[in-house]
C-alpha positions in Angstrom: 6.8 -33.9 4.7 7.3 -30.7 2.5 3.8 -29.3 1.6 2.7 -28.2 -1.9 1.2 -25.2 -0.7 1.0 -21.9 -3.0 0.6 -19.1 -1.3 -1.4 -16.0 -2.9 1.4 -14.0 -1.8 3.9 -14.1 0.5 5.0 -10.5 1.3 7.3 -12.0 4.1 9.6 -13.0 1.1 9.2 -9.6 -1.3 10.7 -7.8 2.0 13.0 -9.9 2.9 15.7 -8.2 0.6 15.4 -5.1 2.1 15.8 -5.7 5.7 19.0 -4.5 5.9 18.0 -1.1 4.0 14.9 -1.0 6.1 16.7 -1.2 9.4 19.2 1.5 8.1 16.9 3.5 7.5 14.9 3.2 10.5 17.9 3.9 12.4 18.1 7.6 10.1 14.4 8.3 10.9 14.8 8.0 14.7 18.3 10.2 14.6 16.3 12.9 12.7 14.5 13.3 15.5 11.4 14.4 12.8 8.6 12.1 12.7 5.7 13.3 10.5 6.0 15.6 7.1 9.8 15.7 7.1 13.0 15.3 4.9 11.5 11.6 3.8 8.4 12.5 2.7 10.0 15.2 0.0 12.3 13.3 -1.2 9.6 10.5 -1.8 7.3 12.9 -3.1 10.4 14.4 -5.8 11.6 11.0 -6.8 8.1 9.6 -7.2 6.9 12.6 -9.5 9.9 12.4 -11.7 9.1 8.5 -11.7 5.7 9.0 -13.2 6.6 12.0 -14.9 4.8 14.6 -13.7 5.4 17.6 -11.9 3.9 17.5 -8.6 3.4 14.5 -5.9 1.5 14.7 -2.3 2.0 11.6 0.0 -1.3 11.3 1.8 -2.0 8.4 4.3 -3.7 6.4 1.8 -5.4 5.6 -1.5 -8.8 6.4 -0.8 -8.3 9.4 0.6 -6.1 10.3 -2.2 -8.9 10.0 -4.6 -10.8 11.8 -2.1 -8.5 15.0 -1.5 -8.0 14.8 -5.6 -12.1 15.7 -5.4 -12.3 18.1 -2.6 -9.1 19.9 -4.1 -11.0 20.3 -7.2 -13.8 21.3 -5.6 -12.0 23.8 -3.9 -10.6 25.3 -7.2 -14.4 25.8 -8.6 -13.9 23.1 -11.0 -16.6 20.9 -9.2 -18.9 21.5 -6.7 -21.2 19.4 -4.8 -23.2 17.4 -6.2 -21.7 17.0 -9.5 -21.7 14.1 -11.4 -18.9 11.8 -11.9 -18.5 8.9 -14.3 -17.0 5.5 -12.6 -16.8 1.6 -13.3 -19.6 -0.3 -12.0 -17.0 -3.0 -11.2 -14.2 -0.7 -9.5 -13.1 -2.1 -6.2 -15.4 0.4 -3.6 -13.2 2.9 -2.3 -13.3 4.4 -5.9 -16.7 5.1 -5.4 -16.6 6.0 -1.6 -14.1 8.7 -2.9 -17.1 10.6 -5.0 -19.5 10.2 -2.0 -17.0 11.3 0.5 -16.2 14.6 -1.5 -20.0 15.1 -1.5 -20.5 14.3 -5.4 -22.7 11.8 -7.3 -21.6 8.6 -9.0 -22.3 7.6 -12.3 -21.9 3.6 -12.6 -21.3 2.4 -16.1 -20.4 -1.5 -17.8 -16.8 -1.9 -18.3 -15.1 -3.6 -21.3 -15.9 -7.2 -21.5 -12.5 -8.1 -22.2 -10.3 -6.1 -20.2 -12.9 -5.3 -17.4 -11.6 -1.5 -17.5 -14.1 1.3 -17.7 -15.8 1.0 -21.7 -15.3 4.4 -23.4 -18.4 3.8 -25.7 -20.3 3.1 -22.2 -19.3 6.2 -20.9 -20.5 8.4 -23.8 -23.7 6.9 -23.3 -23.8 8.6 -19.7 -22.8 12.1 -20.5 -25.4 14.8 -19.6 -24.7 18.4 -18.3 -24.6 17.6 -14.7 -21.5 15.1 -15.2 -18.4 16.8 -15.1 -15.5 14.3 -14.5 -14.9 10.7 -15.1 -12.5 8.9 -12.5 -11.2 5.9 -14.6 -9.3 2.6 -12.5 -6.3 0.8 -13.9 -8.1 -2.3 -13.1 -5.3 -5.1 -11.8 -2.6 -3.1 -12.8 -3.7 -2.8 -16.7 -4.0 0.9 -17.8 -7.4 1.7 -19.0 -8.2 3.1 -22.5 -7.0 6.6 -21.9 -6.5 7.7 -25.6 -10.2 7.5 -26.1 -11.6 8.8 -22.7 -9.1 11.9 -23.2 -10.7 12.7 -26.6 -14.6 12.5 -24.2 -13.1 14.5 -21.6 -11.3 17.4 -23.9 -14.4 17.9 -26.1 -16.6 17.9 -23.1 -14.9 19.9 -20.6 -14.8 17.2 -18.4 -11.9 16.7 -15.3 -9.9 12.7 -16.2 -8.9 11.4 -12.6 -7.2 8.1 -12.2 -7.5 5.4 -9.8 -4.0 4.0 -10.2 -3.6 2.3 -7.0 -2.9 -1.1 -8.7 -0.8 0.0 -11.9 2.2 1.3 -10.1 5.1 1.5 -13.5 2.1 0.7 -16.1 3.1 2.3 -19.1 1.4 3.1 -22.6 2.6 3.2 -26.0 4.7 5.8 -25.6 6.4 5.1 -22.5 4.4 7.5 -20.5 3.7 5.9 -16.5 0.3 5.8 -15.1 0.0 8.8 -12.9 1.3 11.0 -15.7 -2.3 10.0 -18.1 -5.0 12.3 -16.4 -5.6 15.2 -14.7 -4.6 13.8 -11.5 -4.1 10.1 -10.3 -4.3 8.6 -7.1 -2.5 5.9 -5.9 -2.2 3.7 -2.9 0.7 2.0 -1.4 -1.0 -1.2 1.0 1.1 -3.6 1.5 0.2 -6.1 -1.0 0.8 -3.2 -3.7 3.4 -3.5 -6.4 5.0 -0.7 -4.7 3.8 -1.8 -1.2 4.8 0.2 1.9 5.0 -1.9 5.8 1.6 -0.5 6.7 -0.9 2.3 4.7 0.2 5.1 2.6 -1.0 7.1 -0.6 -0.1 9.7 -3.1 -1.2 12.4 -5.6 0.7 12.9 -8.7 -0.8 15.6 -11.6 1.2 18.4 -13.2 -1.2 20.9 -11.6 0.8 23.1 -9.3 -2.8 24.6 -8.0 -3.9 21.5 -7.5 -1.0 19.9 -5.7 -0.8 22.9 -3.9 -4.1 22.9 -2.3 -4.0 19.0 -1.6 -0.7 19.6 0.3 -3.1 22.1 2.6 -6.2 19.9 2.8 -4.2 16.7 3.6 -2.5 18.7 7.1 -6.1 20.3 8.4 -6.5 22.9 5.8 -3.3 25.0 6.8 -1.2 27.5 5.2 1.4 28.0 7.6 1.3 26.6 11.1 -2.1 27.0 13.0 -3.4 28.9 10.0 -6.1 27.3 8.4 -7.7 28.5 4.8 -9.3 25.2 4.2 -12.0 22.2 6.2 -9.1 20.4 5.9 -8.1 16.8 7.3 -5.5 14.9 8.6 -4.0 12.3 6.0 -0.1 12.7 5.7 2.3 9.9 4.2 3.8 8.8 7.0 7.7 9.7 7.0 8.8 6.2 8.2 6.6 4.3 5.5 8.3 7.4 3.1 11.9 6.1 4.0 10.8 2.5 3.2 9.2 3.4 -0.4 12.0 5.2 -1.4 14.1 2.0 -1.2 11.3 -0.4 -3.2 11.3 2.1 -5.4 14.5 1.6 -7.1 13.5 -1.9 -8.0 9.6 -1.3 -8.7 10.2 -1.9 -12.9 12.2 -5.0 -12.1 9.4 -6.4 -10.0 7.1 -5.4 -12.7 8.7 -7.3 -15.2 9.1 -10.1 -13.4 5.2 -9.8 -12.8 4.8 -9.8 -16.3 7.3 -13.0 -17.1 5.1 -15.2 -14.5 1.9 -13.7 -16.5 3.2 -14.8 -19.9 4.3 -18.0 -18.6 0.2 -18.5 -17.3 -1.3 -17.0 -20.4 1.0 -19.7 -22.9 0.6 -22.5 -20.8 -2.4 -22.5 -19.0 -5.3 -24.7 -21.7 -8.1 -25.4 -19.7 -11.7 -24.8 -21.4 -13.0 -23.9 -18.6 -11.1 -21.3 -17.6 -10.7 -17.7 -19.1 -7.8 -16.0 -19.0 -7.0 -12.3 -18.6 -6.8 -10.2 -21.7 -3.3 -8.7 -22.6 -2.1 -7.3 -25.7 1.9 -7.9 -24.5 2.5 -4.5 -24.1 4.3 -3.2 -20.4 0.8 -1.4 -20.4 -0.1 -4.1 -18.0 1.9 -4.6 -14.2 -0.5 -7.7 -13.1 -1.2 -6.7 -9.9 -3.5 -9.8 -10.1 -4.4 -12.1 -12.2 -7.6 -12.3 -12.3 -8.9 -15.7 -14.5 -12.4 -16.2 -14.9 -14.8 -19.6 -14.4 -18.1 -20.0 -14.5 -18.9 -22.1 -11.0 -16.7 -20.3 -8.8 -17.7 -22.1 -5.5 -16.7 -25.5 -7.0 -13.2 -24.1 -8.3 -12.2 -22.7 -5.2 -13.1 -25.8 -3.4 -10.9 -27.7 -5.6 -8.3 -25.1 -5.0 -8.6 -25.0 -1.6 -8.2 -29.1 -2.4 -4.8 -28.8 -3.9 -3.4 -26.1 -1.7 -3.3 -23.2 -3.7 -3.7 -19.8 -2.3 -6.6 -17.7 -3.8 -8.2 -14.7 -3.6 -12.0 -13.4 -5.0 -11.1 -9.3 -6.5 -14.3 -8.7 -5.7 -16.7 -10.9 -4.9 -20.0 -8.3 -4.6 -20.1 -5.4 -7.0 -20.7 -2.2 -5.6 -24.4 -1.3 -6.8 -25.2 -4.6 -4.6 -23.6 -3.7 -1.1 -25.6 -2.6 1.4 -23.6 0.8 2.2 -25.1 2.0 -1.7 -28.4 0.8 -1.3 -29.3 3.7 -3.3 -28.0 1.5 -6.5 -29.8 -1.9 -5.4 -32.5 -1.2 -8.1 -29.6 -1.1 -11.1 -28.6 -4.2 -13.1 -25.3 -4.2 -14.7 -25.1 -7.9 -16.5 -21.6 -7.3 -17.3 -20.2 -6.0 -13.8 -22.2 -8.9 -12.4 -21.0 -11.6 -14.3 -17.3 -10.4 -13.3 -18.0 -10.5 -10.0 -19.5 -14.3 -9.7 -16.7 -15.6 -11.6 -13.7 -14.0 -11.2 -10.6 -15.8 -9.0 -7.0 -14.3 -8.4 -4.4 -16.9 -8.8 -1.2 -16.5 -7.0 1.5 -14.1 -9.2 4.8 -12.0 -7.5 7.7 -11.1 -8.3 9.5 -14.1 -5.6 7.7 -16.9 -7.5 9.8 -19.3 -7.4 9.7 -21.5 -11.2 8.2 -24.2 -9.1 5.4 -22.6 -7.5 4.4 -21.2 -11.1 4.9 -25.1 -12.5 2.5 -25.9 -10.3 -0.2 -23.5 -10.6 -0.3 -24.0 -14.2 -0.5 -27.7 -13.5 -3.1 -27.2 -10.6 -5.2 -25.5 -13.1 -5.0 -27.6 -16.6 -5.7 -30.8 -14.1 -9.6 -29.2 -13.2 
């Protein structure tokens, strides 16, 4: 008997297509005979730059400590030093967060927007005192946050606008300009699951500030100049060249994916009509790659059962908020009614680019049936 079942997502199938490339291309990286920070890396680092359009990229080995090294390289410009205060989403998924702590700088949790669930501008400016000096926004799900408005805070405030674009690979705003081109700097990450998704970890820098990309470059291989020199405390977190060759190749079809993404998302957002449930918000726009989607309902426990029911695949993005984890116990005395209402009733349904029509039939029909 065939079974109904829906997975969340089945990376098996998205890399499929490429075995042949990916086998290839194995075969070139064990002939180079160079295994870490060669040939693969730069060109992965050019093409994804001109991708996003910026100047500068820096594969690092992943997207936390890409956010991290984003921090420590500014620190080690002067334009932060420890301590400082940084402005972040109390519902960001945690590495955001352990980014600021691990460059030895204090978060700032604020509400996000209601609707979209990104970091709220107007929350933000309610933050701002002297001892803040940067705010480091998240694409949340793959939907680019408000950055028109939180680059008017940051310019008349003097303040540094980092990204956490880890899930918004190919987002783009009105005017056609990619996430990892919007702030400062943006950090992404390239897990598996990823809309650019390498066969293991990987991350990267992008920003237009040569400085800045240069010192990252240093601090990401111990700190070093030139071989066995060392100017910086640096650490070890380089791209790795193999995971480079692959990215390169799921590259070329990353807007494709994303669109396809995007075709399964209008399909839910038409035909899913269920009271019960709330669906993302979405103005239509490719500002939006729906790295999840994220629905919301208000007894999650009895949902997922009845998911779990009808075969389904499902995920919870996130299911404790980060002022309530044990690791920041230091925020267990803060209430965020927003953030926390996200996280009891959020549920990520199953959305990929190799959906096939009757996988996304039957979501919709899983869901209108509770």
């Amino acid at each position: 008997m065939q079974s109904n079942m829906v997975p969340f997502l089945d990376l098996k199938k998205i890399n499929k297509p490429y075995e042949e490339a990916f086998q290839k291309r194995f075969q070139q990286f064990l002939a180079s005979g160079y295994y870490v920070l060669g040939n693969a890396v730069k060109e992965f680092e050019q093409t994804f730059a001109k991708y996003c359009g910026v100047g500068f990229c820096v594969g690092v080995g992943n997207g936390l400590d890409a956010l991290t090294l984003i921090l420590k390289g500014y620190i080690a410009l002067g334009k932060l030093k420890e301590g400082d205060y940084v402005i972040v989403a109390a519902n960001t998924y945690i590495a955001t967060i352990l980014a600021i702590k691990h460059a030895g700088l204090q978060p700032v949790l604020v509400e996000p927007d209601a609707a979209t669930f990104n970091l709220d501008p107007e929350e933000v400016k309610k933050q701002l005192n002297p001892s803040v000096k940067a705010i480091l926004v998240t694409h949340l799900y793959g939907q680019l946050a408000n950055m028109e408005a939180l680059k008017e805070i940051t310019s008349t405030n003097n303040l540094l606008l980092i990204a956490d674009a880890a899930q918004a690979h190919g987002a783009e705003d009105e005017n056609g300009n990619r996430a990892g081109s919007l702030a400062d700097a943006s950090g992404f990450s390239f897990y598996p699951s990823k809309n650019l998704g390498a066969l293991g970890d990987g991350g990267a820098v992008t920003t237009n500030n040569k400085n800045l990309a240069q010192i990252i470059s240093q601090l990401r291989n111990y700190g070093t100049s030139s071989k066995y020199i060392n100017e910086y405390v640096g650490v070890n977190s380089r791209l790795d060249e193999l995971q480079a060759y692959f990215l390169l190749e799921k590259l070329k079809d990353l807007d494709e994916a994303n669109q396809q993404r995007r075709a399964v998302a209008q399909r839910y957002l038409a035909e899913i009509k269920n009271e019960k449930i709330q669906l993302p918000s979405w103005d239509g726009s490719e500002n939006h790659v729906f790295h999840l989607f994220v629905i919301q309902v208000s007894d999650r426990a009895h949902f997922s059962a009845y998911l779990e029911k009808q075969e389904l695949g499902y995920l919870i993005h996130y299911p404790l908020p980060p002022h309530q984890q044990k690791a920041f116990s230091e925020f267990s005395n803060l209430s965020f009614p927003i953030t926390e209402k996200i996280h009891r009733e959020v549920v990520s349904i199953p959305l990929s680019p190799v959906m096939e029509k009757e996988e996304i039939d039957r979501v919709i029909s899983v869901l209108n049936a509770y």
